[in-house]
C-alpha angles and dihedrals in degrees: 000000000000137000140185118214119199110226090192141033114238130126089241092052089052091053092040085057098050089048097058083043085064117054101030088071087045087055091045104030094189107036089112120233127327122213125223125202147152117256121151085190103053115126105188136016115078098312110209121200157065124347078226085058087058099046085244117166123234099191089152092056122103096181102003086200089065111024106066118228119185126202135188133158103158132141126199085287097053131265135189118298111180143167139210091241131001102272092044075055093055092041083047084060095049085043089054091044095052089051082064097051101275110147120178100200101177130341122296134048094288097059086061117104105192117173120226097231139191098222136330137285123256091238120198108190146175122152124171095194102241088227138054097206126037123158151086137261115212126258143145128055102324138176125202092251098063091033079060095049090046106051084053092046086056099078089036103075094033104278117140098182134079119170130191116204128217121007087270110018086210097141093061099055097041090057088069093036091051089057080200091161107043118084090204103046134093117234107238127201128248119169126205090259099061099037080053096049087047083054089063086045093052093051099047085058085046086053101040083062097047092232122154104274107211119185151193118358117174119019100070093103090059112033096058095061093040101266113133118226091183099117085050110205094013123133115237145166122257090227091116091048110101116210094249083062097046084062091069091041106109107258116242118175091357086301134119109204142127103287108249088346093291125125097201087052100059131098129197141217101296087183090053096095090195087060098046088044080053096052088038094061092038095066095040086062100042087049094046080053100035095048102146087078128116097186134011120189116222094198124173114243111294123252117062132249095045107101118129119284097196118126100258097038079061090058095074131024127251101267094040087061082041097063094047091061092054091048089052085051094049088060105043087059088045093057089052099049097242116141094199110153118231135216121209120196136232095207135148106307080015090067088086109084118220128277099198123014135062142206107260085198121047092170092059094057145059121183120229115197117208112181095187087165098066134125108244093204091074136056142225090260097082124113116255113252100209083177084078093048097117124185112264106264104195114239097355099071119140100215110238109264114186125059096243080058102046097046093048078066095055095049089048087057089042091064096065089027109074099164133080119308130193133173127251094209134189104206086122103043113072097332095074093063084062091059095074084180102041087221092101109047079056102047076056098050087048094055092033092059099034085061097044091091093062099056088048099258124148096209144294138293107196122213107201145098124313090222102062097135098102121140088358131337095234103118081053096051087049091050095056103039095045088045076063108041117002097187085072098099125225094243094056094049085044085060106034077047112045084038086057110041095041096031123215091353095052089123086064091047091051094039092062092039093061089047081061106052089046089056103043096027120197100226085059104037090047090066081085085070087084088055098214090059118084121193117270125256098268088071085056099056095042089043090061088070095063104090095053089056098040085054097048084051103047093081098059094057083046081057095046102043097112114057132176083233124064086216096057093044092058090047093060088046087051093049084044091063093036093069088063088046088048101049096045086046090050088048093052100042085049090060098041092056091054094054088249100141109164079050099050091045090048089054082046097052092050082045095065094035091048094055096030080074101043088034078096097067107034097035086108086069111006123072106205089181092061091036096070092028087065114030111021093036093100092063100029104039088136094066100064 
């Protein structure tokens, strides 16, 4: 009865292809098969391919390889859908679909809500994505699974990035092999060799769905001299450093060392012209082998205050070395005839623009602006404050906090800085554990993307977990679609999600959900980002209500446990488990806030215990590892 003709040959095309295939016989479970084929000349049937195949005009692109365009004008017997590149096409199939009824809540098949229909919509479409860069870098304790289910959510709900940090993101996957964290779990082993080989797996995904492959990060001030950055923020000897390495190291109290014993932490002698060549034609060679990159971050070593004291190193500021470096990697690719684009940071001590130099080559590089120090009570639409701009001090620099600050630093940089600009943000990261509710992380992305336009910013890449769905993954599902479309308002994805996701008794769902949030609220939970601040007295007070309200609530997921919808049926099983989360988070913050804090460990200790052994059944959604990272570190800092 239907079939879907392929106007142009591309990878992404054929899986595109598959994917409409798929669920449009989920949809119509008896609608028999449907053939797929190329055929550049077909003139009905659903037609899959470029704008440029269809003679569409993308007037409102600047680079229609990078700015998605989706395009559908299809009635129940078919009809074009088409994209400005591949992967625009890909996102233009999960767009028509979701005319029909599709959602995509959280990653797997069982966050998929797909409608059994009579026959299909007439769909007139045409969608410029809002933002340039929407996406996510992995973080977090993560396991190849889930690294799998995420990389295929992405496009789903509108996403066209996927970023892999680090050359072997060993440290990530060792943080949920290690089960570190869990009391009931075995450690199991996973060498270098094979979390390297599931990073090629995870970037040919990336590439069969034409998304925007962004790679490495930190790690280029210590690979380059031999000095592995593979265990990330681990301690370790400098037994394996040779003296001829220990020259390029950044000097500290006369020292060159690693900073604080960690590799990835370290910086090295930007003055020093020998160490910037090494790194130069480091990354040349890295980008002529890992060619199947679109972006690749050339990033300083993480942490702040670490930059190198030595005479000459004085004579400039950071960035201005900085930019030097950048400059020495942009020729190195140039000699060898590579066109890789590159990505430079504004990141802690980078905050600072330069004051000398300048890029020779605007169309290698984009800026990201990652401003980790940030209040997350407040959003991109405040107003800079260039009274608080203060001269770089190097190493005795107090990092910007509030927004108006912050954002006084980007538009400092922005004056010297013509060219696109994205974030590098950490919603995901450790602030989503402070949302006990997740409605408000996602009223805050809402407000936070809606304003990006306005300080000259092109989207968001998103450093945080793969596995942010707990209790709902509702703040994800706004970040993608308003990345989209920002015209779309919180309140109507609150509804089309939560509608979605708890069936016909969604407005109990969200209704003790918002309790929630009014009696653990976000602004004052999220003080335990700074790990030695607690909470003040009034969370306490408000958090001795909880388990009145998660009882009274108990009955109704009992109630709701069997759903027609699979999805619906998870999000009630992860609600279910919530309340536990919820009334052992509300008993320790109780006694936090009252300085008890034998009390306040002892409720910790039966926390992780509590979720190590339900870790098993919620891991899809859930990260153990962040969890306690974020809220129980300031009274089990020796566990970690």
């Amino acid at each position: 009865m239907y079939s879907i003709f392929k106007i142009t040959s591309h990878p992404t095309v054929d899986f595109a292809a598959e994917e409409l295939k798929k669920y449009l016989r989920m949809m119509m479970p008896r609608c028999g098969e449907i053939d797929i084929a190329f055929a550049p000349e077909a003139e009905s049937g659903f037609r899959l391919g470029l704008m440029a195949d269809f003679g569409l005009c993308m007037p409102d692109a600047r680079d229609p390889a990078l700015d998605d365009i989706v395009y559908i004008t299809a009635d129940e017997k078919g009809g074009v859908i088409a994209g400005s590149n591949p992967g625009a096409l890909l996102i233009a199939v999960y767009r028509y679909l979701r005319f029909c009824g599709c959602r995509w809540l959280f990653p797997g098949v069982d966050g998929e809500w797909i409608p059994v229909i009579e026959k299909l919509p007439a769909v007139n479409y045409r969608k410029l994505a809002d933002h340039r860069y929407r996406g996510q870098c992995n973080e977090g304790a993560e396991y190849q699974q889930s690294m799998m289910e995420t990389i295929d959510f992405t496009p789903k709900i509108c996403m066209n990035t996927y970023m892999l940090e680090f050359d072997n993101p060993y440290t990530y996957y060792r943080s949920y092999y290690s089960h570190n964290c869990s009391t009931c779990r075995e450690a199991e082993d996973v060498t270098l060799e094979t979390t390297l080989q599931w990073k090629r797996q995870c970037e040919a995904e990336i590439k069969k769905r034409g998304l925007k492959f962004h790679d490495m990060g930190h790690g280029w001030t210590a690979e380059p001299f031999g000095i592995s950055s593979e265990l990330g923020w681990t301690k370790v000897d400098e037994t394996d450093l040779n003296e001829e390495n220990r020259q390029y190291l950044a000097q500290i109290n006369g020292e060159r060392k690693y900073f604080g014993g960690v590799p990835l932490n370290t910086n090295i002698c930007l003055s020093n012209p020998k160490a910037r060549s090494i790194i130069a034609e480091y990354v040349a060679n890295y980008a002529q082998t890992q060619n199947n990159v679109d972006f690749l971050h050339i990033w300083l070593a993480d942490a702040s205050n670490n930059h190198c004291e030595c005479e000459n190193c004085r004579r400039k500021d950071t960035s201005d070395w900085y930019v030097m470096l950048l400059n020495d990697i942009d020729a190195a690719l140039t000699r060898k005839g590579l066109d890789t684009h590159l990505v430079f940071i504004v990141y802690v001590d980078t905050f600072w623009p330069p004051i000398e130099e300048k890029l020779n080559n605007h169309k290698r590089f984009t800026m990201l602006y990652a401003p980790i120090t940030r209040l997350y009570t407040e959003t991109y639409g405040e107003t800079p404050d260039f009274s608080k701009v203060v001269p770089y001090d190097r190493n005795k620099n107090d990092l910007p906090r509030g927004m108006a600050e912050c954002l006084a630093y980007l538009h400092e940089w922005k004056k010297m800085w013509p060219g696109d600009c994205f974030c590098y943000e950490y919603h995901f990261w450790l602030h989503q554990h402070y949302d006990i509710s997740s409605l408000e992380l996602g009223r805050l992305l809402h407000n936070d993307i809606t304003a990006l336009r306005g300080q000259g910013l092109s989207g968001i890449v998103e450093d945080g977990s793969q596995r942010s769905f707990f209790p709902t993954g509702f703040p994800f599902y706004v970040y993608g679609e308003t990345l989209f479309d920002a015209s779309v308002t919180y309140d109507e994805l609150k509804e089309d999600y939560f509608s979605h996701a708890f069936g016909e008794n969604w407005k109990e769902a969200v209704a003790y959900l918002e309790k929630i949030a009014e009696l653990l609220p976000f602004e004052k939970i999220s003080v335990l980002r700074d790990y030695k601040c607690i909470p003040d007295a009034s969370v306490g007070e408000t958090a001795k209500e909880v388990p009145a309200v998660t009882a009274a609530f108990a009955p109704v997921i009992e109630a709701n446990l069997r759903q027609p919808r699979r999805a619906s049926t998870v999000s009630w099983q992860l609600l279910k488990h919530h309340i536990t989360y919820t009334e052992l988070l509300a008993d320790y913050l109780v006694k936090l806030t009252a300085g008890d804090m034998a009390g306040a460990k002892a409720v910790a200790d039966a926390f992780v215990d509590e979720f190590s052994r339900r870790e098993i059944y919620i891991e899809r959604y859930y990260d153990h590892n962040q969890t306690y990272r974020s809220l129980l570190y300031a009274v089990k800092r020796d566990l970690y």
